[in-house]
C-alpha positions as CSV (number, residue, x, y, z in Angstrom):
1,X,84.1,105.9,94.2
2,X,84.5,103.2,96.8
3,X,88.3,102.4,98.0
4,X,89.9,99.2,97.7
5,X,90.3,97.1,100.8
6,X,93.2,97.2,103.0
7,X,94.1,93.2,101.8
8,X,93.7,95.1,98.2
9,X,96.1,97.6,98.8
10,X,98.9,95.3,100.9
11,X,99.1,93.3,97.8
12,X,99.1,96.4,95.3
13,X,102.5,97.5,96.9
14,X,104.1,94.2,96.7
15,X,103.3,94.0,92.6
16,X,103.9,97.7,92.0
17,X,106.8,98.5,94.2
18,X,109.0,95.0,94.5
19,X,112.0,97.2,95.3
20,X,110.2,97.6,99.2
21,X,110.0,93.9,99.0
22,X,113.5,93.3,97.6
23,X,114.9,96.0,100.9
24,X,113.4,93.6,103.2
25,X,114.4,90.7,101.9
26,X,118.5,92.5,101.9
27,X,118.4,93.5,105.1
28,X,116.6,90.1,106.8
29,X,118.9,87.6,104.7
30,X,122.1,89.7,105.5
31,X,121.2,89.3,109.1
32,X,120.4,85.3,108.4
33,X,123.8,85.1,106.2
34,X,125.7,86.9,109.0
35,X,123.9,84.4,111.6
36,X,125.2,81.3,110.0
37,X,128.5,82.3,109.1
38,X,129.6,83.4,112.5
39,X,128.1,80.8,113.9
40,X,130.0,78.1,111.8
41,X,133.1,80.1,112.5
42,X,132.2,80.0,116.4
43,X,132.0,76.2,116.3
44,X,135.2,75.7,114.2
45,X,137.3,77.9,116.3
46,X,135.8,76.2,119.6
47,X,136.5,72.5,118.1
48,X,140.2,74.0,116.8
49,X,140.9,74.8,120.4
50,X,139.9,71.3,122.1
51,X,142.7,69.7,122.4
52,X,142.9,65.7,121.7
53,X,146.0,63.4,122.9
54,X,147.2,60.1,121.8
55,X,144.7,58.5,124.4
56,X,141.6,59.8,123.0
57,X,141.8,58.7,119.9
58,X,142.8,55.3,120.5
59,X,139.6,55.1,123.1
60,X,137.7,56.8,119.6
61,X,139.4,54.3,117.2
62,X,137.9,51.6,119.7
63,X,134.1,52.1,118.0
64,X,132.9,50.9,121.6
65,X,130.1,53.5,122.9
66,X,131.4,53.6,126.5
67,X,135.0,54.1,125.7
68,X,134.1,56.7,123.0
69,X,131.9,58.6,125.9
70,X,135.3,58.6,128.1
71,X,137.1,59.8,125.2
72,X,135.0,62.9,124.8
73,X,134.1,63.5,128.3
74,X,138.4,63.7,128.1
75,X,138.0,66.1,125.3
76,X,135.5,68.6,126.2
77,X,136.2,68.6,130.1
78,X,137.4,72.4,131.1
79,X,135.8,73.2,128.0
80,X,132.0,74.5,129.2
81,X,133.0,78.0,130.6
82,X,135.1,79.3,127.4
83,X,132.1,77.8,125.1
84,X,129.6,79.4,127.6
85,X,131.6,83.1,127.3
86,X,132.3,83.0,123.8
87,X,128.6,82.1,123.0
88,X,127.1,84.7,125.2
89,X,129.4,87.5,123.4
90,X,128.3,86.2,120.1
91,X,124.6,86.2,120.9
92,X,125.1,89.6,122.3
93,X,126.7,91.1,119.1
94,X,124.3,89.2,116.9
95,X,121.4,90.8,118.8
96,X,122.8,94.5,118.8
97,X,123.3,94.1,114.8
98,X,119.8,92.9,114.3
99,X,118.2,95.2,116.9
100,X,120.8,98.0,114.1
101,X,119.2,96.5,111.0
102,X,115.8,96.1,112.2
103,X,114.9,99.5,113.4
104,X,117.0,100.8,109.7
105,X,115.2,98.4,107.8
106,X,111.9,99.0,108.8
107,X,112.5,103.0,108.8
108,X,113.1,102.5,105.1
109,X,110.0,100.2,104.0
110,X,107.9,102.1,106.2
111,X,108.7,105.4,104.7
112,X,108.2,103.1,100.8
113,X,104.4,102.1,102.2
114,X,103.4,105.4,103.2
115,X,104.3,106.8,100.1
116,X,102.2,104.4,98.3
117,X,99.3,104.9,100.2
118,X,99.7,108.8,100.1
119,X,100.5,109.3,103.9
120,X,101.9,112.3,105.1
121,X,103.6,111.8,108.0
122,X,103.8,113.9,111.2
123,X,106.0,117.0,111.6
124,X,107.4,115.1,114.7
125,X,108.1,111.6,113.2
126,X,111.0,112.3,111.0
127,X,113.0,113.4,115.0
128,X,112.1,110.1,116.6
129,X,111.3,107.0,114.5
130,X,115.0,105.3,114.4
131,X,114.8,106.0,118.4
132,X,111.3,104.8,119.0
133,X,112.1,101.5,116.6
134,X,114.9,101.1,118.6
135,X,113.6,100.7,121.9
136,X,110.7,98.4,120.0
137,X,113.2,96.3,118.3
138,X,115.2,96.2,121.9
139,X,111.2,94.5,123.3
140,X,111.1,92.3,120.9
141,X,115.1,91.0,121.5
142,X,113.6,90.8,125.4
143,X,110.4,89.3,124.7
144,X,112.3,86.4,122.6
145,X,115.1,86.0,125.3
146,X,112.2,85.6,128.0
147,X,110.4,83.1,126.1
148,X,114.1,80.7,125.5
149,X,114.0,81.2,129.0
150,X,110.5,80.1,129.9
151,X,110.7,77.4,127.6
152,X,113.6,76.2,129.8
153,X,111.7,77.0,132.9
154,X,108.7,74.6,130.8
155,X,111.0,71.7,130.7
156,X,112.7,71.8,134.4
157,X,109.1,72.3,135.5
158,X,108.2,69.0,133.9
159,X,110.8,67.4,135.2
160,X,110.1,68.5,138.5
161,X,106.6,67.2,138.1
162,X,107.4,63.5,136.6
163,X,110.2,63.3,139.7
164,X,107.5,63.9,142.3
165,X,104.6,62.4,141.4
166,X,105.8,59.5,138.8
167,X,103.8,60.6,136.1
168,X,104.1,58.5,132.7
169,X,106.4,59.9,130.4
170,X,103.8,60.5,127.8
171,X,101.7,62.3,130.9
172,X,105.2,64.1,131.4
173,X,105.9,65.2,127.5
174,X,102.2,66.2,126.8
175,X,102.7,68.8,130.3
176,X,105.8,70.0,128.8
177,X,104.4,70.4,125.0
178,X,101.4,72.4,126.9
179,X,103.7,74.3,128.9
180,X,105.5,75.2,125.3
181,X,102.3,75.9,123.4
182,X,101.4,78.6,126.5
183,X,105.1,80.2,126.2
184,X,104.8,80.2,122.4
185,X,101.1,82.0,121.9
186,X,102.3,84.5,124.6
187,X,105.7,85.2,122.3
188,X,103.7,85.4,119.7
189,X,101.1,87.6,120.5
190,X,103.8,90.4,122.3
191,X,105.9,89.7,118.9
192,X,103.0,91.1,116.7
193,X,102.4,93.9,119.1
194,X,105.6,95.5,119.4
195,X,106.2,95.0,115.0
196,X,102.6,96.5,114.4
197,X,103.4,99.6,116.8
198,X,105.9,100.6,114.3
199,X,103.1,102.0,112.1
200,X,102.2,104.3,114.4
201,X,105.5,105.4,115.2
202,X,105.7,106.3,111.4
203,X,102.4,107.6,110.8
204,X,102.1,109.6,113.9
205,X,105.7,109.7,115.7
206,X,104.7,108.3,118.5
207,X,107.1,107.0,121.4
208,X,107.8,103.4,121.6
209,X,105.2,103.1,124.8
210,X,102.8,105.1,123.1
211,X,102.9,103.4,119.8
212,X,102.1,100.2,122.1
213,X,98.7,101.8,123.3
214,X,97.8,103.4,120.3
215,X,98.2,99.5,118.8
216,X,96.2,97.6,121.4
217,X,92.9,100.8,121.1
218,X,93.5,100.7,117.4
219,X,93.0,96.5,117.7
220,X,90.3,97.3,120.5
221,X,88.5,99.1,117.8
222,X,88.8,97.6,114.6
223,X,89.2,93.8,115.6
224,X,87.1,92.8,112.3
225,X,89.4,94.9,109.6
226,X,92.8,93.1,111.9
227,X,91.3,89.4,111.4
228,X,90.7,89.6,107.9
229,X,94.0,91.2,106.9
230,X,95.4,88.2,109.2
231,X,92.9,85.6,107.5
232,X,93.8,86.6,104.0
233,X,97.4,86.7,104.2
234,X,97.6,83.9,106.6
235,X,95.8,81.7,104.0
236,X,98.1,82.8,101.1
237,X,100.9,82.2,104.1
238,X,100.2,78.7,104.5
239,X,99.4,77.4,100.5
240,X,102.8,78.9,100.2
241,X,104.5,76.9,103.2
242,X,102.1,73.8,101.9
243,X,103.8,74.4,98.1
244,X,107.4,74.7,99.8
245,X,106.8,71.3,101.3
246,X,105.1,69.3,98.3
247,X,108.3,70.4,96.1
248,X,110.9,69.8,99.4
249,X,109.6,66.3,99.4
250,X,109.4,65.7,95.7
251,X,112.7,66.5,95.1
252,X,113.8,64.3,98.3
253,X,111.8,61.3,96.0
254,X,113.8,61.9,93.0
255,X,117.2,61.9,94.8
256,X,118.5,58.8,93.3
257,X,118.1,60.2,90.1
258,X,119.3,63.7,90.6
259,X,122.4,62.8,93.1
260,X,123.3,64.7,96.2
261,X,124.6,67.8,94.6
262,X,121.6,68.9,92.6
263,X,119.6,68.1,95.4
264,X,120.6,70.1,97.8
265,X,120.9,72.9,95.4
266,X,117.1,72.3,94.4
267,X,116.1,72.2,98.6
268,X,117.9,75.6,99.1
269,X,116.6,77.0,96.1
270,X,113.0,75.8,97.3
271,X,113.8,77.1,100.8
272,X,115.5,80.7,99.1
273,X,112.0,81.0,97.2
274,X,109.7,80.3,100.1
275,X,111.5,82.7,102.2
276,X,111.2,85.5,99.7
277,X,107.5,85.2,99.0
278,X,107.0,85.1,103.3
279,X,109.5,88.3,103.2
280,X,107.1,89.9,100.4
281,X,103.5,89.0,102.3
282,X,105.1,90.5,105.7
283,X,105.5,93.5,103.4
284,X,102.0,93.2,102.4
285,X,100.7,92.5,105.8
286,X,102.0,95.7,107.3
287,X,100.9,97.6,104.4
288,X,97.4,97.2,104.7
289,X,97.4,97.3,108.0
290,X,98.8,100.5,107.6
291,X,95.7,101.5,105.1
292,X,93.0,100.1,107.8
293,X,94.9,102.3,109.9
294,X,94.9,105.4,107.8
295,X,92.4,104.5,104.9
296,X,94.2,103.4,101.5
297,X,93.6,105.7,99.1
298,X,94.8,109.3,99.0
299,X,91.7,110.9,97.6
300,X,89.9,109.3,100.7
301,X,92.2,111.8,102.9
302,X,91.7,114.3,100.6
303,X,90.0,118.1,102.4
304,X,86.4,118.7,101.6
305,X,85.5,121.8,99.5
306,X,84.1,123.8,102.1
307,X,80.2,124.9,101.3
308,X,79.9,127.9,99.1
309,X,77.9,131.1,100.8
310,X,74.9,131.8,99.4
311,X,74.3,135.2,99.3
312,X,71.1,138.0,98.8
313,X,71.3,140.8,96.3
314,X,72.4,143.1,98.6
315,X,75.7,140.6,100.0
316,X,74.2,140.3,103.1
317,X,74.4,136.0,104.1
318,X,70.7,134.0,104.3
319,X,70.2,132.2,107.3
320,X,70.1,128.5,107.0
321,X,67.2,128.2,109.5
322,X,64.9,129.7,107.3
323,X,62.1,128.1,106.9
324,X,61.8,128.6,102.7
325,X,64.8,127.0,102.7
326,X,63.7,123.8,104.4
327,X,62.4,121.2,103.5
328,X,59.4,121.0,106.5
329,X,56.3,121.9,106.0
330,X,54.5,125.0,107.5
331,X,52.5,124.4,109.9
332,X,49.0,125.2,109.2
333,X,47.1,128.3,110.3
């Protein structure tokens, strides 16, 4: 009986247990719904404490550009240190709660796929997987940070480029997309390694560093059985992102006739539906690179019988080596 392939077996779990999709979906958009509504209360509690005088809006109330530039250069002066603080602590807390329902999260759909595919985990995972998808989770928050940062670093070293050798702008922007391009593979690639290394901390209960090894030999070994799980679900990936975008724009065509309101319910409801199926083909993804990792099915893992004894009249065990009992040929005599 030949097992299904691991592509087979990622998409298996997403029709037969939707609830692991539905827990990852919870815990991603409660993160994205927390996101947004801090961050709209961040931004009306820092424009509730700007303060605006008589002056400034008669300078606003002018509709000239350079007296509405003084008026809000008046209105936001002072203002850059208490935005700077307030922002930092938010992005802080923000990144402490995800790093929270990350490593939670992920213990919980983890411990969904390997029931599927009839893993037993190790006696030792059980001790350290919420600690080990911690310190992961606590990479990835770094790896991200680094790359904002570099892709700073991209644009003041295109900057510095144009100012000293007078490069085009279009020479200058094409640097700096380059520049971007380099940051983003690199974020990407350290991304995918530290959120595949959590299968091994489940499977095996592996530390965080170890995980990270056992990742790049098990990718070292089995590059083929990685790229096509990738392909496949990349592929589905994109038609998905491609549908999202026909419908987006369709919907934007028939605006006139719909009016603003159902539009914009339409374009979230587009957006809520695309999000879910990428949440569900993550799910998918992990799973069967889970099963390349420990084969699919469970019969696969399954003991052999061990080789019955085959024993003389008198209980005593033949010897294998016998020649009656091979298959060569005597040699002539």
């Amino acid at each position: 009986m030949g097992s299904p392939s691991p592509t087979a077996a990622g998409f298996r779990l997403i029709l037969r247990r939707p609830v692991v999709t539905l827990a990852e979906i919870a815990w991603r958009w409660t993160f994205a719904a927390a996101v947004w509504f801090l961050g709209g209360a961040f931004l009306l509690q820092y424009a509730g404490s700007l303060s605006v005088n008589a002056v400034d809006r008669l300078l606003l109330g002018t509709r000239q550009p350079a007296l509405i530039l003084r008026a809000l250069h008046r209105i936001f002066h002072g203002s850059a240190l208490r935005f700077t603080t307030s922002g930092l602590l938010l992005a802080i807390a923000l990144t402490v709660a995800w790093i929270v329902l990350a490593s939670l999260g992920r213990a919980a759909t983890l411990k969904a796929m390997m029931e599927e595919l009839g893993i037993t985990p190790s006696p030792n995972t059980r001790r350290g997987t919420i600690s080990s998808l911690f310190a992961l989770n606590f990479l990835r928050a770094a790896t991200t940070l680094a790359a904002v940062v570099a892709g700073f670093g991209a644009l003041l070293i295109a900057s510095g480029v144009w100012a000293s050798t007078h490069l085009s702008a279009a020479d200058t922007t094409r640097l700096w997309l380059a520049s971007l391009l380099l940051v983003w593979i690199s974020w990407a690639t350290l991304n995918w390694l530290l959120s595949t290394s959590a299968l091994f901390v489940a499977a095996d209960g592996l530390g965080a560093l170890n995980a990270i090894s056992a990742t790049v030999g098990w990718y070292r070994d089995r590059p083929g059985s990685v790229l096509a799980v990738g392909v496949w679900f990349g592929l589905i990936h994109g038609g998905a992102f491609l549908t999202a975008c026909s419908a987006g724009l369709t919907v934007l065509g028939m605006a006139a006739a719909l009016g603003p309101g159902p539009t914009l319910f339409l374009e979230f409801l587009i957006l809520a539906v695309y999000c879910g199926v990428a949440d569900a083909l993550y799910i998918g993804r992990l799973t069967a690179y889970l099963a390349t990792i420990r084969g699919a099915p469970a019969y696969a893992r399954l003991p052999q019988a061990p080789m019955p004894i085959v024993s003389g009249p008198e209980g005593a065990s033949i010897d294998q080596n016998e020649l009656i009992l091979s298959d060569v040929p005597l040699p002539a005599t």
